[in-house]
N, C-alpha and C positions, 0 to 999 in steps of 0.2 A: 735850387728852387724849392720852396716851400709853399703849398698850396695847400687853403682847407675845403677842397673838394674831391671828391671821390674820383680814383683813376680805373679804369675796366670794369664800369658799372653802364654804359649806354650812355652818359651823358655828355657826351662828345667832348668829354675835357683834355684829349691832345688836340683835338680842332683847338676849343677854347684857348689852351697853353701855346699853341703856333701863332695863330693872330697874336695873343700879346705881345710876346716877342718880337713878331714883325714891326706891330705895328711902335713898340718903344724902341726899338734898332734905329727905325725909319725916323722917328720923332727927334730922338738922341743927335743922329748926322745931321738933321734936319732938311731932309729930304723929305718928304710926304707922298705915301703913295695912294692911289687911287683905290675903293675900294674891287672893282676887280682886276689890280694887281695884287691885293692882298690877299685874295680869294683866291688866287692862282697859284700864289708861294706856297697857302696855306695846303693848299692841296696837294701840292706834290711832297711838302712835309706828310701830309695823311695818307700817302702812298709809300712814304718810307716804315711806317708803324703798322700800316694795314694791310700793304701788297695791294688791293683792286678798291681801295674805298667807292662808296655813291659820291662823291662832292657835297652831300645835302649838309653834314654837321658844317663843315669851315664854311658854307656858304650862308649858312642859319645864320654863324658868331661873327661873319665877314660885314654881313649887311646888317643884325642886331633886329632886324624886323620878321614877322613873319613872309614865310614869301613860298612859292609857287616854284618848284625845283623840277628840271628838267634836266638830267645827265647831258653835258656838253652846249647849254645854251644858255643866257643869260638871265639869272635868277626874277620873277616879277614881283614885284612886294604887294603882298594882300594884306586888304584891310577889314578886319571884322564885322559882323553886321552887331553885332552887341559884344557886351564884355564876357568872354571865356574864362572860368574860373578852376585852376585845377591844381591838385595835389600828387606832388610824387613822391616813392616810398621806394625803400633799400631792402632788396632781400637779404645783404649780405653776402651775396655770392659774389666773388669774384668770377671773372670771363670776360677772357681777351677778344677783342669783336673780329681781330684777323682768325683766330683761331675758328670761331664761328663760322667765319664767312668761308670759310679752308672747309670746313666739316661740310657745310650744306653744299657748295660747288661740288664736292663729292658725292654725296648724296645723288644731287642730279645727273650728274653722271650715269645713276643706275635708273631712276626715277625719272627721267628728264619730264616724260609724258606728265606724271599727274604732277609733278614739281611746278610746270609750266602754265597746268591750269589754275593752279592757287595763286601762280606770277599774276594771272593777267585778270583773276576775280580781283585779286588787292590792287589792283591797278585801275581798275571800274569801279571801286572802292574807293579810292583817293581822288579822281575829281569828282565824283557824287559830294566826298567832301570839304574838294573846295568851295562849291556851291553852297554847302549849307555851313559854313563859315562865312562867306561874304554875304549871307541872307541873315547869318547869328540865328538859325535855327540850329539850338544847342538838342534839343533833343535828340533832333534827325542827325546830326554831328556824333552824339552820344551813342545811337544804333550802329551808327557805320563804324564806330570805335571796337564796336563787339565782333560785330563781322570780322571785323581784321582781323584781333583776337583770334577767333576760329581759326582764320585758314593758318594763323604764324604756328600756332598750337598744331595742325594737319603734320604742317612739311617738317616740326620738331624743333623749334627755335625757342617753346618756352618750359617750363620746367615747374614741379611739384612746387615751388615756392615761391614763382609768380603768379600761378594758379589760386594758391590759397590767397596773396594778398588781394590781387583780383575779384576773388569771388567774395571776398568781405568788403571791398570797398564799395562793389554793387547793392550788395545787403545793407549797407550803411545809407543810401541812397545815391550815389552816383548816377551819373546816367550815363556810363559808359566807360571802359578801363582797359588798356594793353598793356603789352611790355614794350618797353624801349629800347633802342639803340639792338646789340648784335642778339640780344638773348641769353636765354640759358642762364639766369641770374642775373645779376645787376639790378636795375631798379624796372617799377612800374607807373603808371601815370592814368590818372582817376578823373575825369570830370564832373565838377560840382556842381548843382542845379542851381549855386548860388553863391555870394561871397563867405559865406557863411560855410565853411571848411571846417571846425573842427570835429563836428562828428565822423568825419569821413576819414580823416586824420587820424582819429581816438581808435577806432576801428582798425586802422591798419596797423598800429603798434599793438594792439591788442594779441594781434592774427602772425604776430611775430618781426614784422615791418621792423629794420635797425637805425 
């Protein structure tokens, strides 16, 4: 397999790499599957590479829209209230997101208590922000991007070099920026007050972005 996208960066590219595969197997015999049986294969492929994944990557690149993830129930596809414009950048770190997810399971182990309240602030976090994604209130979307931010930063999931990209793409004008996928390197993701990305862009290579 040759692929020109980045593997152990957050951007859920064994999800991405399973669907295809299912779904060209499937095409090839010509059988056709349902998008949630693809979802389904796709997942327990992402259980062999991850040990405990969420579902949410295969169900992203299963359904191809955005959508509204709920561990163990059927994904709902959200529609934006205006156009979301956003730029993602590489820190060049490699980090396995099972490896992550291993680290912080432990972690709470010792932590459970304050681990559990940063669970469930990002969790009153994320539908505050489906809301103002189906309303395309990009600012209020941009706020709750930072908040997140904070608590992933709290429980240890993000690292000196998504911090720096971070904090430049803010300065560049974003209105909001995290890290993605398991952490600890990998990429991060900036939204733009507008189509108009290359400042926010020029800024994160600047700031070391690969």
């Amino acid at each position: 397999i040759h692929a020109n996208f980045p593997f152990s960066s957050g951007l859920g590219s064994s999800a991405a790499l399973a669907v295809a595969i299912i779904q060209a197997l499937s095409a090839f015999l010509g059988h056709s599957l349902d998008l949630p049986i693809v979802n389904h294969l796709a997942y327990l492929v992402e259980m062999s590479a991850h040990g405990t994944p969420s579902g949410v990557d295969n169900s992203v690149i299963s359904y191809n829209k955005p959508i509204w993830f709920i561990k163990d129930k059927t994904p709902q596809v959200l529609k934006p209230g205006s156009n979301f414009h956003f730029v993602i950048a590489d820190t060049g770190v490699k980090k396995s997101t099972s490896v992550t997810v291993g680290e912080l399971a432990s972690k709470r182990n010792d932590e459970h208590e304050k681990i559990d309240l940063h669970y469930e602030a990002i969790g009153q976090i994320v539908k505050k922000g489906k809301i103002a994604f189906e309303l395309g209130e990009q600012i209020r979307f941009g706020e709750l991007m930072n908040e997140n931010q904070l608590h992933l930063e709290a429980i240890g999931v993000s690292s000196q070099e998504l911090d720096t990209l971070i904090s430049a793409s803010l300065k560049a004008g974003a209105l909001g920026a995290k890290l993605t996928g398991g952490g600890r390197g990998g990429f991060m993701v900036a939204l733009s007050p507008s189509i108009k990305t290359q400042g926010i862009s020029q800024a994160l290579i600047d700031a070391g972005a690969k």
